[in-house]
C-alpha positions in Angstrom: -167.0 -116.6 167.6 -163.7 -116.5 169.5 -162.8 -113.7 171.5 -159.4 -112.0 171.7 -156.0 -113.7 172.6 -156.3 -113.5 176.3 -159.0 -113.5 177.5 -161.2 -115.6 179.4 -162.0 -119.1 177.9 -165.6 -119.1 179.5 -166.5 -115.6 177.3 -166.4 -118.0 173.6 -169.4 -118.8 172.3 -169.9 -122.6 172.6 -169.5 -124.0 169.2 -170.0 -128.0 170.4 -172.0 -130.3 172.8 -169.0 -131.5 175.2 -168.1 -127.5 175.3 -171.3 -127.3 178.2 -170.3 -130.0 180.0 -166.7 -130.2 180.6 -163.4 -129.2 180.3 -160.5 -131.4 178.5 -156.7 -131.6 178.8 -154.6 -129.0 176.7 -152.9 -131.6 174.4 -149.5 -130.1 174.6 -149.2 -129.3 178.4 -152.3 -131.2 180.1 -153.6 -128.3 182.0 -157.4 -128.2 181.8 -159.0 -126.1 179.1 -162.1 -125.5 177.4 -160.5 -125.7 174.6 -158.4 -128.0 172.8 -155.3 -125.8 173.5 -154.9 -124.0 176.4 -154.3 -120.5 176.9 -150.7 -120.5 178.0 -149.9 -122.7 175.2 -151.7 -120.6 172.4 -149.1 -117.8 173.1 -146.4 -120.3 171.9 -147.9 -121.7 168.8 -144.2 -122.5 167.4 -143.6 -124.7 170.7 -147.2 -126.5 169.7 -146.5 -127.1 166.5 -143.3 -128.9 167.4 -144.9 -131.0 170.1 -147.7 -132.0 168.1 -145.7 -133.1 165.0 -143.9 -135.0 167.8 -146.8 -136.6 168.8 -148.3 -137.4 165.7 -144.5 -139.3 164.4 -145.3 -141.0 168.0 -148.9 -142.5 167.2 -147.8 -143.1 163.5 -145.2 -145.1 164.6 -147.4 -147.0 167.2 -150.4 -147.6 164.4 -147.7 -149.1 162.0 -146.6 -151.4 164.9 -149.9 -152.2 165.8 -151.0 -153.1 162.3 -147.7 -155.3 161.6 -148.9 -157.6 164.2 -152.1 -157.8 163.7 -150.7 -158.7 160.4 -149.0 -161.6 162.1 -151.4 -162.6 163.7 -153.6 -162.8 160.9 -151.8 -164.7 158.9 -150.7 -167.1 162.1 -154.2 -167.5 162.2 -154.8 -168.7 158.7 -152.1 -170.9 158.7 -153.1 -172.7 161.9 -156.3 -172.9 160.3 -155.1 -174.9 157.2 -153.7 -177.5 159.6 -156.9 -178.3 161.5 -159.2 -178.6 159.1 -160.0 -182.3 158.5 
């Protein structure tokens, strides 16, 4: 149940496990939160969206690079392979 724009994060009912135990970073601003999104950054949810579709781009990219060379490698690997077998 979440309570009213406002107020204070400790009042919500705790809906998960790592909700008893700690608090996380926002993931737009990094302040810490109980919450995936901090306060502060809830009352700009326009600002939010635009930083996390930024984000997202960002790690999209990075997966894409990531997975072209493991690519490489891969087939590096099996070509390398076809020259030492005896």
């Amino acid at each position: 149940m979440y309570t009213s724009e406002g107020a204070d994060e400790n009042a919500i009912r705790k809906n998960t496990i790592s909700q008893y135990f700690c608090t996380v970073e926002c993931v737009c601003c990094g302040q810490l939160t109980h919450r995936g999104i901090c306060v502060d950054c809830r009352k700009r949810p326009q600002s939010v969206a635009v930083q996390l579709s930024d984000k997202l781009f960002q790690w999209e990219h990075a997966y894409v690079a990531i997975n072209k060379v493991r690519s490489f490698a891969a087939r590096t690997s099996l070509q390398l392979s076809f020259f030492l077998v005896p």
